[in-house]
N, C-alpha and C positions, 0 to 999 in steps of 0.2 A: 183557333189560330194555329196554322203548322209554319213550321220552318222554309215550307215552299211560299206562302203566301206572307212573309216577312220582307223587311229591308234589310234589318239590320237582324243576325243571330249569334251570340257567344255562348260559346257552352266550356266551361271548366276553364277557361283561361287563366296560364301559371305565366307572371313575367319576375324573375328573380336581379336584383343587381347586385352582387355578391354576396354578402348578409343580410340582404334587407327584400323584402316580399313583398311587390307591389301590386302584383294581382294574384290572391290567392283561390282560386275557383270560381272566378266570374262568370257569372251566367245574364245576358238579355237577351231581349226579342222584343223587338220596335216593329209592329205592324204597319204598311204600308199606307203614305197619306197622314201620318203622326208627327207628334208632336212629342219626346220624348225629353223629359229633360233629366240630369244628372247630377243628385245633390253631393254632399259630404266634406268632412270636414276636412283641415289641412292634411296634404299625404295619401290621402284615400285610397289613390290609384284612379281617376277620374281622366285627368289630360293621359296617363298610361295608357288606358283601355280607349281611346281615341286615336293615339298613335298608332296602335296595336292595328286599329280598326281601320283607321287609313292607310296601312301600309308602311309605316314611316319606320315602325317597329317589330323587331321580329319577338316572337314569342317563345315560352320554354314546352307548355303543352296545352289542349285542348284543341279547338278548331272555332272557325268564324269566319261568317258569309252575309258580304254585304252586296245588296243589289242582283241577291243570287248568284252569285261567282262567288268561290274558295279567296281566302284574303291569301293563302300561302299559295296556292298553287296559281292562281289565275290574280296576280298581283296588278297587271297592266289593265285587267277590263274595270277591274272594283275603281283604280284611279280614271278610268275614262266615265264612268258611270259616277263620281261623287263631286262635290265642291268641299273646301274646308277652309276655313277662316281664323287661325290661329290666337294668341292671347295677344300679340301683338302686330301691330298693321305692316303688312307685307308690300309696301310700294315704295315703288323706285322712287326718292324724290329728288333723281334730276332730270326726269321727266313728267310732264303734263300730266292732266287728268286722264284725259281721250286718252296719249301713247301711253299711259298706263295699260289702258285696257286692250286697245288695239296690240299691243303685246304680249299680254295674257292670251286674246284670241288667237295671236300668231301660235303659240307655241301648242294651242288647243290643235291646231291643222286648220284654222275655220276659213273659208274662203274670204277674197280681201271685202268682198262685198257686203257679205254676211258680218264681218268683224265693225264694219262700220256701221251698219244698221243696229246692229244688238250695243254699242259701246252707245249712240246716240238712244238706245232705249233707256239704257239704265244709267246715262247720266240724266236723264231727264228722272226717272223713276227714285231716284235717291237726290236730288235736289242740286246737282252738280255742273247744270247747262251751262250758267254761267259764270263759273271758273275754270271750265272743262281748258282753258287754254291757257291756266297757268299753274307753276310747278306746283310737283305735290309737297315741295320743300315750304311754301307759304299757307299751308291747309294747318286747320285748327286739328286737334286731336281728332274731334267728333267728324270733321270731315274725311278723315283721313282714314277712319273707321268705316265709313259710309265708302270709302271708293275700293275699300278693302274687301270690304261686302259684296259689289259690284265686280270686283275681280273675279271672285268666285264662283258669279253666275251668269260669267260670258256665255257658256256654255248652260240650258236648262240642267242641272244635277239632278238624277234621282233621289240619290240622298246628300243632304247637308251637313258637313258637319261642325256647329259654332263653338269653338273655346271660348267664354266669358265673353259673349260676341259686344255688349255693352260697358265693360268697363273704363271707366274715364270717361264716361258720355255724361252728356249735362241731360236735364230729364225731355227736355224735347227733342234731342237725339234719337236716345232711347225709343221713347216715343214710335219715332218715327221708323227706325229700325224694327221695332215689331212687328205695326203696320205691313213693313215690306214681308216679312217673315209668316204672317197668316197671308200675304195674296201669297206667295208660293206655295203650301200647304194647300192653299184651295186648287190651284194649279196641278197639286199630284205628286208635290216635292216631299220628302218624309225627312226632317229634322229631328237629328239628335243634338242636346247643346248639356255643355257645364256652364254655370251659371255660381257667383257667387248674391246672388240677390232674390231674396226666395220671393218678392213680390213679383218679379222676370218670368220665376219658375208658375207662381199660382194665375198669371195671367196668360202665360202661352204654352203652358202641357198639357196634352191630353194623357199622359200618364208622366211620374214622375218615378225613379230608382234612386234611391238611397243607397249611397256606396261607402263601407267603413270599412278598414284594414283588408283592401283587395277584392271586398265583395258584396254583390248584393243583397241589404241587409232589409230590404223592404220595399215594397212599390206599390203603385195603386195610383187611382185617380186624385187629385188634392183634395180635393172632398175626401175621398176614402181615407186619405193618411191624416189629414184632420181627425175626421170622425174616429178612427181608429186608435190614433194614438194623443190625439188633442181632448180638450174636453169645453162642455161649457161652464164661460163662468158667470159669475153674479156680484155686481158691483158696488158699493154705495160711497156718498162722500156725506159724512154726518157730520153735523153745525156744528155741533162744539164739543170741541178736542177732549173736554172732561165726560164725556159720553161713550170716547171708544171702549173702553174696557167693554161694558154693558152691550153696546151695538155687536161686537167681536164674540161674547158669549151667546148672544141669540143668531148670527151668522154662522157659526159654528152648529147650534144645534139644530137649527132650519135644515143646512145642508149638510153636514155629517165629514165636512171636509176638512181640511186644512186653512185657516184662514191668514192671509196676507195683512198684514197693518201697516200702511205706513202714516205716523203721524207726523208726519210735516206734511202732508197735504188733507191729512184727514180720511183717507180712502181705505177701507177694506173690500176684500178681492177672497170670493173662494170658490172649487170647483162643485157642479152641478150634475145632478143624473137628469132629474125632470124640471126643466126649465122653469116652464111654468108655474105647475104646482110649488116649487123651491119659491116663485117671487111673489107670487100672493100670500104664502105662509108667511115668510119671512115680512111682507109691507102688516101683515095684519099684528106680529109678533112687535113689530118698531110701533106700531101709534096704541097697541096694549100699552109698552112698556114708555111710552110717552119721550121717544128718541127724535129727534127731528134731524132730518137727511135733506142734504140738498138735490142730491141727484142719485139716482136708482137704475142700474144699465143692466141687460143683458146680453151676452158679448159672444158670440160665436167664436170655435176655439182656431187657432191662427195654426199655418205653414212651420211658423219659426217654433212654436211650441211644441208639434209634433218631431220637428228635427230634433229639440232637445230632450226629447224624449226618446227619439229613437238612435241616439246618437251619443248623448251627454254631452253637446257642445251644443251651445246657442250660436244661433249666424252670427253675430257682431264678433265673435270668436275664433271666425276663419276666415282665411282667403285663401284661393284655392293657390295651391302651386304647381310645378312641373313633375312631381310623383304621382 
């Protein structure tokens, strides 16, 4: 993969706001036709390097080219060539659905023809036919998300760019918004998105960058960052509560790990090299020492454990902000 055959490339990206360092040597490369998504915790520098990238923000040093055009020097083709959809919904709401878009495509150049076939694509394509003719002042949040979405793809984009494109959506929103988001992908569309929802992230990236104080601190496919920095683990929920000690001492030495207890539900929880071998050992170790378990899991290691791992902050710990 070279920097010719890319959508999106940053190299060394510095953006300073007086004392404070919000991209400190950012480096990506989103290959074309991807799915790139943008994890990290409060601050990061995530919606920054978006800005950056759309134009929106001028930068202190490095260089970045999206769509193949310079973002500093060839500002006007990178905006002609992307779509981007903000943290919040950008429509006008004392106008309609359709003159929503029909105004979007006005200002795109699109001829009036073209603005009215594509505005009746995509409100049919985002579920909006039949409210396309009233204000966007009476649209539910998730609606109003869905025609925000739609704004942004009056024009086909090369590249996409989605800030939290789901947040406040109910889950069949959501849903359906991703939907939309793999048919453009198939299409030839390359998305980069921040996302505070790492199930968003492990369902629609084909690669994922982890971003902490300014810069890229890690990427890979979810698989890869799983595997990498997750682990597997090994579960039980044993009968009775006067059994943990004894179940916790042969968990421990099955797996060689660290073991989790919790007794108000009876569960312990430890990590795993060899799955397997760890849970035959361990089932033959429990009916030696005559333990009785209710239930026996082995759990593939998760998105959000890898971020706390690669990061020191668990999701439920962030929301993304405007830095």
């Amino acid at each position: 993969m070279t920097d010719e055959t890319s959508a999106v490339v940053a190299r060394g990206l510095r953006k300073t706001y007086g004392r404070t360092t919000a991209l400190d040597g950012f480096d990506l490369t989103v290959p074309r036709g991807t799915v790139c998504g943008l994890l990290g915790p409060n601050g990061a520098g995530k919606t920054t390097a978006l800005r950056v990238l759309t134009t929106l923000l001028r930068f202190d040093a490095g260089h970045a080219r999206v769509a193949g055009h310079d973002v500093t020097r060839r500002p006007e083709r990178v905006r002609a060539a992307i779509g981007l959809t903000g943290q919040y919904a950008a429509v006008d709401e004392t106008l309609s659905g359709r003159q929503n878009l029909v105004l979007f495509g006005r200002l795109r150049h699109l001829p009036a023809r073209m603005v009215r076939q594509r505005s009746d694509e995509l409100l049919d394509q985002f579920g909006l036919t039949d409210v396309a003719g009233r204000s966007a002042a009476t649209y539910s949040g998730g609606m109003r998300r869905r025609l925000d979405l739609a704004a942004s793809l009056i024009t086909t984009p090369e590249v996409l760019f989605l800030d939290e494109p789901t947040t406040g959506l109910d889950p069949r929103s959501r849903n359906g918004l991703w939907d939309a988001i793999r048919t453009l992908v198939t299409g030839g569309t390359t998305v980069l998105l921040t996302t505070q929802y790492l199930e968003e992230a492990d369902q629609l990236a084909d690669r994922i960058s982890v971003v902490d104080a300014g810069r890229v601190v890690a990427e890979g496919t979810p698989a890869e960052l799983k595997t990498r920095f997750g682990a597997d683990r090994i579960e039980l929920v044993v009968r009775h509560a006067g059994q943990l000690p004894a179940a916790a001492g042969l968990v421990e030495r099955v797996t060689g790990g660290q073991v989790h207890v919790d007794r108000e539900t009876r569960r312990l929880s430890a990590p795993v090299a060899d799955r397997i071998t760890a849970l035959a050992d361990l089932l033959r170790a429990l009916q030696d020492a005559s333990i009785a378990v209710e239930d026996v899991v082995l759990r593939r290691p998760t998105l959000d454990e890898a971020f706390l791992n690669i990061t020191g902050h668990g999701a439920s710990e962030r929301t993304e902000v405007a830095a």
